[in-house]
C-alpha positions as CSV (number, residue, x, y, z in Angstrom):
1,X,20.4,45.2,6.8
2,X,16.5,44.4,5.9
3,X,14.8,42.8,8.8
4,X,13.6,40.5,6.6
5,X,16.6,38.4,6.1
6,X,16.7,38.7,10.7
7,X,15.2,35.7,12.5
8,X,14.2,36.8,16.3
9,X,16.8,35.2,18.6
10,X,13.4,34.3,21.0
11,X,11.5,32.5,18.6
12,X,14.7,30.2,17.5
13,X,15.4,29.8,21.2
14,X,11.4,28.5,22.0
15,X,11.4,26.4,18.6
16,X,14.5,24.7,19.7
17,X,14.1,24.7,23.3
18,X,16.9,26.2,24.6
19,X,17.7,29.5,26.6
20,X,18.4,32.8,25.2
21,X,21.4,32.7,27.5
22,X,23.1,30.0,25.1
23,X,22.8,32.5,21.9
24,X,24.4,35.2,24.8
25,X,27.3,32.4,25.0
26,X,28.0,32.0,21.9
27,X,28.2,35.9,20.5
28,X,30.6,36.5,23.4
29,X,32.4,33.4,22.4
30,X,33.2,35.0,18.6
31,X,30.9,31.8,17.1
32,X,28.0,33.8,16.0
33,X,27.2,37.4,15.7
34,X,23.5,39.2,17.3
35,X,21.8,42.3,16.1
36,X,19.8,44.7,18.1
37,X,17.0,46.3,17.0
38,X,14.7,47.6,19.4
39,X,15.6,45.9,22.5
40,X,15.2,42.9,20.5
41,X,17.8,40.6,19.7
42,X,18.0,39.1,16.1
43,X,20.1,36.7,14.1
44,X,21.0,36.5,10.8
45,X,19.1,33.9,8.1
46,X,22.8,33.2,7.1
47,X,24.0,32.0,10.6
48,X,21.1,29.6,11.0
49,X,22.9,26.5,9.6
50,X,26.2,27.1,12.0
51,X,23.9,27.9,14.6
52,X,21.4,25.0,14.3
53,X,24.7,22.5,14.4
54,X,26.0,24.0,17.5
55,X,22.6,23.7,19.1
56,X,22.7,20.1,17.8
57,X,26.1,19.3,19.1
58,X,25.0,21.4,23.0
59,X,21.7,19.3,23.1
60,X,22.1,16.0,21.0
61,X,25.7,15.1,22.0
62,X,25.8,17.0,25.2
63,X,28.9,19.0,24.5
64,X,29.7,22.0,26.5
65,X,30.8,26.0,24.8
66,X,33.9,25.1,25.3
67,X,33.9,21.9,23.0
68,X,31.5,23.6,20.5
69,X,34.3,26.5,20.7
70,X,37.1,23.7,19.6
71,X,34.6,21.8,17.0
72,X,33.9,25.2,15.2
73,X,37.4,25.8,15.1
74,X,38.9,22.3,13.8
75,X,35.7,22.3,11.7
76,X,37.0,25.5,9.9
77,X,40.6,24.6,10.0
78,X,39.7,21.7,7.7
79,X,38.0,23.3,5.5
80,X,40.3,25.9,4.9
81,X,42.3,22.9,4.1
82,X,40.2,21.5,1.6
83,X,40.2,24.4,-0.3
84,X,44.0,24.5,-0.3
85,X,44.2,21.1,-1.6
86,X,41.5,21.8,-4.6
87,X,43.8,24.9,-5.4
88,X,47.4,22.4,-5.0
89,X,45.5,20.1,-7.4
90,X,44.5,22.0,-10.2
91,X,48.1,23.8,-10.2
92,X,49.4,19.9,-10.2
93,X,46.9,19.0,-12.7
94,X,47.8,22.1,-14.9
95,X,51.3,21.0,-15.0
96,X,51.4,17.5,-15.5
97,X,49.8,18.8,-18.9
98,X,52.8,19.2,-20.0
C-alpha cells in the first residue's frame, strides 16, 4: 500500500483534538482498521469520512464507543437495505413491463 494514500494517526488526532487512545478504541472495536509502519501508526485516506463521523458523534453529541459501535452498525444495516430495495425495484419495474 503507498504511503501516500496513509494519513499519520497523530496528526488526525492533534487536528481534531482528540487522543490517540480513541483511534486504539476503535481498531479494537472492528470500526476502523490501523497500519504500522515504523513504530508509527497510519490510517487509511479511505477511512477518513467514517472516521471523521465517529469523532463527530464521540465529541459533538457526546456519545460513548459503545453507542458509536451500535450507530455504525444500524448505519450499515440500512444501507445494506437500501440497496436491496433499489435491486427489488428494478426487478419490479422490469416486470410490470410486461
Amino acid at each position: 500500500m503507498p504511503t501516500t494514500h496513509l494519513i499519520a494517526a497523530n496528526e488526525f488526532c492533534i487536528y481534531h483534538n482528540i487522543e490517540l487512545s480513541f483511534i486504539y478504541s476503535l481498531q479494537q472495536s472492528g470500526l476502523i482498521e490501523v497500519i504500522e509502519l515504523e513504530e508509527k501508526v497510519f490510517v487509511d485516506e479511505s477511512e477518513l469520512p467514517q472516521l471523521e463521523k465517529m469523532v463527530r458523534l464521540y465529541h459533538e453529541l457526546d456519545i460513548n464507543l459503545e453507542g458509536i459501535e451500535t450507530i455504525t452498525y444500524l448505519l450499515q444495516r440500512m444501507q445494506d437495505m437500501q440497496q436491496q430495495i433499489s435491486v427489488l425495484q428494478s426487478k419490479l419495474s422490469l416486470y410490470a413491463q410486461y
